[in-house]
C-alpha positions, 0 to 999 in steps of 0.5 A: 463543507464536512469532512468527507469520511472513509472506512478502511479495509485491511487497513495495515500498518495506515498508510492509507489512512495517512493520505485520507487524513492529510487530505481532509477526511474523516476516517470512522473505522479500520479494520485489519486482522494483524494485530501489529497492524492494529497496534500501529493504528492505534498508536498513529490515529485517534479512529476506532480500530477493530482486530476482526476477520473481514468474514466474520463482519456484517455490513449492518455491523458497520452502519450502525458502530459508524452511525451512518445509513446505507449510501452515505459513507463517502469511501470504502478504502480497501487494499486486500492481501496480495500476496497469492499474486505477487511477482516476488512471491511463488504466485499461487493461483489457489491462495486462499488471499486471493479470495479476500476481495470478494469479502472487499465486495460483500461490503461495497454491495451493502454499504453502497458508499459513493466511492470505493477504492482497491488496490492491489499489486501489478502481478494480478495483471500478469500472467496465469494470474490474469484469469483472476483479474477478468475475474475481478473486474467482472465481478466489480462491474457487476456492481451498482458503480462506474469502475476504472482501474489503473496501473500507477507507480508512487513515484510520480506522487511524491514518494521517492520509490518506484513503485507499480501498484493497480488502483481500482476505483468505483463510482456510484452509478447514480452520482453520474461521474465517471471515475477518475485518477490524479495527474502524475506529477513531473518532480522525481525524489531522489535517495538523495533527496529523501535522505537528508538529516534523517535521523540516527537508527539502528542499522543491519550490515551486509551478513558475513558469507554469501550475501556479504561476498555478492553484496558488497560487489553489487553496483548502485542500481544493481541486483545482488543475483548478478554476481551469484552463480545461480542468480540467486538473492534476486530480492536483494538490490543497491539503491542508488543516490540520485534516483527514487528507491526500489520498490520496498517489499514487504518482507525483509530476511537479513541473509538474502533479501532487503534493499541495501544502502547506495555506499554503504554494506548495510540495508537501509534503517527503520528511519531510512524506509520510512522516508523512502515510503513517505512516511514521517519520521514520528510515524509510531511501528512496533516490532522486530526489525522485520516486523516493522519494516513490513508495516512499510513495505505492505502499505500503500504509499501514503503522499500517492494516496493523499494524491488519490484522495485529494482527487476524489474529494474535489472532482467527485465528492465536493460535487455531489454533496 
């Protein structure tokens, strides 16, 4: 059989293409605005890679650099800026992020792929920000595709992290199948787990005052704002060692907010998160400390996307080609 193929969209720092390309696929291009992101991709991948504005983009664009015809690209793979609807963020419902997936469906409209997948962070569900989803799903449905959407945590697909994010996936209606998603598997991975013989990286204590004074008192499994007056640093929490991680955010401060080592008063490594992301340890990031943990944290996971992937081409794809 051929590679099945994808194109991604806000690509990021590659953690979908990880999972498409440990599942058989053949990606054509990605495209991301960041250009540490881009860099990150160049330096995993061999695909071509564009630095470009998703609204500047034509679909035609796309068809003709990929030499593919409409309706022939197996996945559009896109995982929008999600920042306007995050729980750790103030959740602006007038973030002009919020807007980009309407861009995602531009392209979907015209490239008409068999499948498309989007994903997105759970507070788009929640909320005043639940508008917005109706908004999306009725927009999506508007489509020439089969939709579900499903709310899946990473830690069921091989990842050792708990992490809730919405999946949407789309099938073309003429295929005639109904979108699916993978079986969550029974096996959790610990910290513990993830962590063995990882290897030696630079490492960031606990700073002295506040964070140091509140961080060093904070229990495994436990968040920092419980030891401070106010409740604050509540983005700050200890893992623990025989459990899969907290979720990874994307944004790292040094003064108030990371994941911290389960005994030790320091955050965790670069090496560190990327186990606890699953990614491998020779994954090539760029950057500051901050900059490199948010190629992480921003990603989606990729063995939960290899999962989802995997899925698709054998109960979607290798049925219809």
């Amino acid at each position: 059989m051929v590679k099945p193929t994808v194109i991604s969209i806000f690509a990021g720092g590659g953690g979908s293409s990880l999972g498409y390309k440990w599942a058989g696929f053949k990606e054509l291009l990605a495209i991301d605005f960041d250009k540490n992101s881009c860099d990150v991709l160049k330096a995993n991948f061999d695909f071509p890679v564009w630095q470009r504005d998703i609204k500047g983009i034509i679909p035609e664009e796309i068809l003709s650099f990929c030499k593919i015809k409409k309706g022939e690209l197996s996945i559009l793979d896109g995982s929008p800026p999600c920042q306007g609807f995050s729980t750790t963020g103030k959740r602006k419902i007038n973030d002009p992020r919020n807007e980009l997936f309407k861009e995602y469906i531009r392209l979907i409209d015209t490239l008409q792929p068999k499948v498309f997948i989007m994903e997105n962070v759970s507070g788009m569900i929640e909320g005043k920000m639940k508008g917005l989803f109706i908004e999306i799903m009725q927009t999506l449905k508007s489509l020439n595709y089969h939709i579900k959407c499903k709310l899946l945590n990473a830690k069921y697909y091989e990842v050792p992290q708990s992490r809730e994010r919405l999946f949407f996936i789309g099938t073309r209606k003429d295929l005639n199948i109904e979108p699916s998603f993978p079986i969550p598997l029974n096996k959790i991975i610990s910290v513990r787990e993830a962590l063995e013989n990882v290897p030696k990286d630079d490492n960031i204590k606990l700073p002295r005052g506040k964070m140091w004074e509140y961080g060093i008192k904070t229990k495994p499994g436990e968040c920092v704002s419980k030891y401070h007056p106010l409740g604050h640093y509540f983005n700050s929490k200890r893992n623990r060692i025989n459990s899969e991680s907290f979720t990874i955010e994307k944004t790292f401060r040094e003064s108030q907010c990371g994941v911290i080592h389960p005994f030790e008063n320091r955050f965790h490594t670069i090496s560190e998160i990327k186990r606890l992301c699953s990614f491998p340890d020779s994954y090539i990031l760029f950057g500051k400390f901050e900059e490199r943990w948010a190629r992480l944290g921003n990603s989606v996971m990729p063995k939960q996307m290899y999962h989802i992937a995997k899925h698709i081409k054998n109960n979607i794809l290798e049925k219809v080609d």
